[in-house]
PAMIMI-390115 format. One record per residue (C-alpha): x, y, z. Coordinates in steps of 0.001 Angstrom, whole numbers, padded with zeros to 6 digits, always signed. Example, Ala and Ser with C-alpha at 12.3 -4.5 7.8 and 13.67 -1.06 7.14 Angstrom:
2
+012300-004500+007800;+013670-001060+007140;
//
This chain:
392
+001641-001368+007009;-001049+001153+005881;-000732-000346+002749;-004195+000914+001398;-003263+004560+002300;+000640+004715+000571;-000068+005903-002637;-003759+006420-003353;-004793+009454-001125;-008336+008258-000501;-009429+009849+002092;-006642+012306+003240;-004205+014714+000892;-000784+015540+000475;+001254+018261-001265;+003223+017587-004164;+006264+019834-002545;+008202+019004+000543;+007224+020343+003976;+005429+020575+007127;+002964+017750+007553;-000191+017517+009188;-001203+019540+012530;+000661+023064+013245;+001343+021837+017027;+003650+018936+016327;+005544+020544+013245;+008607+020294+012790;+010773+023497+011123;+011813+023949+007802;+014275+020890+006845;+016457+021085+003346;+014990+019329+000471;+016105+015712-001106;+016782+017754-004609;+020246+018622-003874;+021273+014949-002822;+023255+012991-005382;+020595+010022-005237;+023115+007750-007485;+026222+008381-005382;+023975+007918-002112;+022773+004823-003281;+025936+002840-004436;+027298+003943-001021;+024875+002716+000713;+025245-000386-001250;+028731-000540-000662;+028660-000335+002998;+025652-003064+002933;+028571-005159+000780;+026202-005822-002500;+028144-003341-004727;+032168-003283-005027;+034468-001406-006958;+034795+002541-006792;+031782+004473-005992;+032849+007405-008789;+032931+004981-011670;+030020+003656-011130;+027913+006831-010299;+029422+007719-013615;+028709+004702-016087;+024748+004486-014950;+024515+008445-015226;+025762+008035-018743;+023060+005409-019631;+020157+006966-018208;+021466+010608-019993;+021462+007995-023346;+017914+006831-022132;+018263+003440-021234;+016892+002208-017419;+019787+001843-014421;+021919-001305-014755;+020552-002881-011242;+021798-006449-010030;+019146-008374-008345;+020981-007682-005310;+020708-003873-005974;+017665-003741-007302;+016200-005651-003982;+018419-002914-002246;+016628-000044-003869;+013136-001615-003086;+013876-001679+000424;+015184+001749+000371;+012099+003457-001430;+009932+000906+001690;+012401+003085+004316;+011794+006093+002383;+007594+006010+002107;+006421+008858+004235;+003132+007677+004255;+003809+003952+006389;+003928+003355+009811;+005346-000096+009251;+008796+000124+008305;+010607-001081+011300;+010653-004206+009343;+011768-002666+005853;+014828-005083+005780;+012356-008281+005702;+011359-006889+002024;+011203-009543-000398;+012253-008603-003497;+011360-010752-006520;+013593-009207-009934;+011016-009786-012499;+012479-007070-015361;+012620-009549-017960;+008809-009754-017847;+006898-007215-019888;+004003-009143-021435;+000954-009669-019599;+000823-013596-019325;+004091-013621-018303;+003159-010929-015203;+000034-012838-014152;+002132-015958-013558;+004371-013922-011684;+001573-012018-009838;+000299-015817-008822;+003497-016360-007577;+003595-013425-005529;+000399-013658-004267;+001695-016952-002556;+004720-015855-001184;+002811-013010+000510;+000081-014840+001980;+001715-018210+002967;-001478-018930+004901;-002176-016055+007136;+001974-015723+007941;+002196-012745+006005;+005740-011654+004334;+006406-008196+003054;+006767-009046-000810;+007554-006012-003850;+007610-007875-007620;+009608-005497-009800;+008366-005642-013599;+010251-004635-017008;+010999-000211-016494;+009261+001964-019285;+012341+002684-022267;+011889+005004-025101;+009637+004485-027387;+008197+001419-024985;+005868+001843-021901;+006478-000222-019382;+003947-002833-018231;+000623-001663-015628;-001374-003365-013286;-004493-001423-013752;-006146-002918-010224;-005640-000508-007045;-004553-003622-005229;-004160-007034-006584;-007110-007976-004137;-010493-005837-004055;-013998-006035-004341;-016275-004694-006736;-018472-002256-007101;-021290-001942-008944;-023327+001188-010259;-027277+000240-010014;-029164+002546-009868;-027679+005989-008390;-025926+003540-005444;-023012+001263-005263;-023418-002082-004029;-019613-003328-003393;-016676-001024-002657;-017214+002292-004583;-013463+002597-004861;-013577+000290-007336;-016711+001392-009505;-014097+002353-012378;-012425-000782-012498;-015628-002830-012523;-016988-000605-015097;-013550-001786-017466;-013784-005570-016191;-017032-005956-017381;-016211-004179-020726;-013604-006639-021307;-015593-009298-020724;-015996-010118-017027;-018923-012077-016299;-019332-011451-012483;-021381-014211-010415;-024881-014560-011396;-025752-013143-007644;-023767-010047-007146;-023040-009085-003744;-021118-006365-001921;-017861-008623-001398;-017166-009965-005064;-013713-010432-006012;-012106-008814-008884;-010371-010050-011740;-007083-008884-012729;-006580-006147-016002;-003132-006165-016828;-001172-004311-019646;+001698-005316-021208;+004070-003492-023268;+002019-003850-026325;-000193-001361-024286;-003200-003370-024612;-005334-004388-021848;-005775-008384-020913;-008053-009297-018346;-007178-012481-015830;-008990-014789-013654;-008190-014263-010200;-006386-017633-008969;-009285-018444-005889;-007109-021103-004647;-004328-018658-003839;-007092-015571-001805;-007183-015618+001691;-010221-014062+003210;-011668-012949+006949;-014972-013257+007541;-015617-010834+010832;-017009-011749+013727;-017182-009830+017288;-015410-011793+020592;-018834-010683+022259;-021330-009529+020044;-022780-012872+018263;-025003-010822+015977;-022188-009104+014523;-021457-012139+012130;-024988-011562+010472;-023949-007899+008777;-022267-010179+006834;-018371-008127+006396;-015498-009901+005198;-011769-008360+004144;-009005-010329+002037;-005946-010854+004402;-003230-009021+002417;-002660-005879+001023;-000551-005509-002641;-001043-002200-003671;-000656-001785-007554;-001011+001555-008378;+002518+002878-007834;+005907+002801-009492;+008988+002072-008050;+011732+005421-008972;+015259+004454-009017;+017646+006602-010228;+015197+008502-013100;+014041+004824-014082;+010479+004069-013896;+009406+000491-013044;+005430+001733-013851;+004368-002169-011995;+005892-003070-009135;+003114-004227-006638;+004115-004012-003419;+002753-004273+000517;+002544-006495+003457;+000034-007123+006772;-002361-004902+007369;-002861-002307+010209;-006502-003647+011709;-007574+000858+011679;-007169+000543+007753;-010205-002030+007349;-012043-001030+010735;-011976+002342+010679;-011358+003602+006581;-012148+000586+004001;-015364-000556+005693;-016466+002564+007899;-015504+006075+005531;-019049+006905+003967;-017714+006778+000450;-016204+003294+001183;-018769+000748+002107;-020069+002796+005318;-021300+000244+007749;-020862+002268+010839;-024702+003710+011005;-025341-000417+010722;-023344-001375+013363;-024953+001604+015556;-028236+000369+015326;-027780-002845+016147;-025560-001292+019002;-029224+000479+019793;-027410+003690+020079;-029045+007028+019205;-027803+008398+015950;-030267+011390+015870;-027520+013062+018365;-024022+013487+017464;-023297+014035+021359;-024597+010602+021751;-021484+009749+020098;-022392+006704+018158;-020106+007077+015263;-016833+006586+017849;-019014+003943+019863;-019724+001540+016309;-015943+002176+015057;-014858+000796+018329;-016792-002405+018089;-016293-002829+014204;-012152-002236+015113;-012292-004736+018082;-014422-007242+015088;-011411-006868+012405;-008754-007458+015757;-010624-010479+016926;-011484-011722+013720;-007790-011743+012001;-006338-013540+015153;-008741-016277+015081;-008327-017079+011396;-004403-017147+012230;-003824-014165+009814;-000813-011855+010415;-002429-007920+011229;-001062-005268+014333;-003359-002954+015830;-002959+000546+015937;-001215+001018+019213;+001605-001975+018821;+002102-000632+015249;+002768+002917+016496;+005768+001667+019290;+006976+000266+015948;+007427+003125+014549;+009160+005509+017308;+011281+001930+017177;+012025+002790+013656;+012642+006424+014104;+015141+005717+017139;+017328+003094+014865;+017117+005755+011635;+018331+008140+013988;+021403+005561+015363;+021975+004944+011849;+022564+008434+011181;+019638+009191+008932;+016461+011237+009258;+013048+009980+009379;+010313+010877+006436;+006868+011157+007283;+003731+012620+006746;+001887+013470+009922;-001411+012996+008716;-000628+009454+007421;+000983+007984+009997;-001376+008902+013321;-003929+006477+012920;-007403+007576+011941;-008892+005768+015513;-007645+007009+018808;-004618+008976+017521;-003771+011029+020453;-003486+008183+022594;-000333+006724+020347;+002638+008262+020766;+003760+008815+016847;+000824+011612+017934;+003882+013885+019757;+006186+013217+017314;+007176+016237+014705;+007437+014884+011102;+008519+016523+007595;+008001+014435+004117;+011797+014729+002671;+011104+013265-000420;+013746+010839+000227;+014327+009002-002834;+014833+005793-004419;+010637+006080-003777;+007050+005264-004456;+005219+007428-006849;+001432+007421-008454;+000820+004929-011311;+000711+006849-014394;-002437+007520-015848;-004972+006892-012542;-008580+007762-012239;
//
């Protein structure tokens, strides 16, 4: 899914404007941009043809252009509005995983704006996502920002992280988090009394009365992966761990020039997105000159390659280790046929593809997948994902 990667750019940039993405060689040409699509009168057709809207396409397109122009939010149905989440899935340039975009669970939570009322429903979606390893692509869509009114924020990255602490000049924990940490413990977090690198967050969540509440994060409902090599038994004492799902948090959901500012979103992971970028990138939690040197390779040489030779291992540790703890993940490889799967049924369907180059050849043996080959132009396709307002 690359769920880690859709919206919060660690790691790798993108242009705000459409066009060519990622390496010169596999480019494609200059494409026309998604501003002079109708996105209302594309969607209710689509949602005609899929049989959840009836009734003249022109009257409709007309009534909700008439109440956003008067500022109020889109007048969705549940069935619509799990339409539209699905779309803006289809739509993300930056995922390799939407072959299975119509699987999208949509959960219509807009009559929720306070922030009790979201952490029940977070709880709920936390189950319905996990179910025990059998992950299910789940999106929770919260009350939209009105005039006058913001609309609720999930001020996490993901509804699942670890923290990270500032001591001294270092981080111990995930350093992606330091800010977050940093606001937990102002608002009163009391982290356990022996901090270690893989400590569980709590939840900060703002309602509509713009004020920040901070949550206990429900234990009971947190899958996690301890790692562990199929043939290195010493791999199990570095002590690494991920949570099996990803919900990323910092993102709202467009539709129609309505803002739904929380509407956590995501599915299984890709294993490259823990192996080779949440526990290996140096300004994540940088294990790979670790795993070298209990490798006993020479990391005095960068011809000695010992950088590729630990991300290998570590990759084949987060493989090995998901399977046996029954947890839904797809390596790189099966998650790239996926996608030229995708591409050839957009294509049947009519439709072009939008993608970002850079973000969907995965960061470990790209050139060996085929989505390597293929050319790829971010269209800007909406209804789509866009940065949480007000992000670090």
């Amino acid at each position: 899914m690359d769920a880690d990667r859709l919206i919060s750019g660690v790691g790798r940039g993108a242009g705000e404007g459409a066009g060519v993405s990622g390496c010169p060689f596999h480019a494609g040409g200059p494409l026309p941009a998604s501003d002079g699509v109708d996105e209302f009168a594309a969607f209710f057709e689509e949602a005609v043809a899929e049989g959840i809207s009836t009734g003249p396409v022109s009257d409709r397109v007309a009534a909700e252009k008439a109440r956003v122009a008067a500022g109020q939010p889109v007048a969705l149905s549940t069935a619509e509005l799990a339409l539209a989440g699905r779309l803006a899935w289809r739509n993300q340039a930056r995922c390799i995983g939407r072959l299975f975009w119509r699987s999208l669970l949509v959960r219509d939570a807009r009559g929720v704006g306070d922030s009790v009322g979201m952490y029940t429903a977070l709880c709920e979606h936390l189950a319905a996502t996990t179910r025990q390893g059998e992950i299910r692509p789940v999106m929770t869509v919260f009350a939209p920002a009105r005039p006058g009114r913001c609309g609720p924020i999930i001020r996490n990255r993901q509804l699942l992280g670890y923290a990270g602490y500032e001591e001294g000049g270092r981080v111990l924990g995930d350093p992606i988090n330091r800010a977050l940490t940093r606001e937990a413990l102002a608002l009163g977090w009391q982290p356990p009394r022996e901090r270690t690198a893989f400590d569980l967050l709590p939840w900060i969540l703002v309602g509509e009365d713009e004020r920040p509440a901070l949550f206990p994060l429900p234990r009971e409902l947190v899958m996690e992966v301890p790692l562990t090599h199929p043939t290195l038994p010493w791999f199990a004492e570095l002590g690494l761990r991920w949570y099996a799902v990803p919900v990323v948090c910092d993102q709202r959901l467009r539709v129609m020039e309505t803002d739904f500012t929380a509407a956590p979103f995501g599915g299984w992971y890709m294993g490259t997105e823990i192996g080779c970028r949440n526990l290996a990138d140096e300004q994540r939690y940088n294990v790979l000159p670790a795993v070298a040197d209990r490798l006993g390779l020479d990391r005095s040489r960068r011809d000695s390659l010992w950088r590729e030779r630990a991300l290998v291992e570590l990759n084949a540790a987060v493989l090995h280790s998901y399977a046996a703890a029954g947890c839904r993940l797809v390596d790189h490889h099966t998650a790239s046929d996926e996608f030229m799967r995708f591409c050839a049924m957009e294509k049947a369907a009519g439709r072009e593809v939008s993608a970002a180059w850079d973000w969907i050849v995965p960061p470990l043996a790209g050139a060996a997948t085929k989505v390597f080959h293929l050319p790829m132009q971010d269209r800007k396709l909406r209804p789509q994902f866009l940065p949480g307002e007000g992000r670090d």
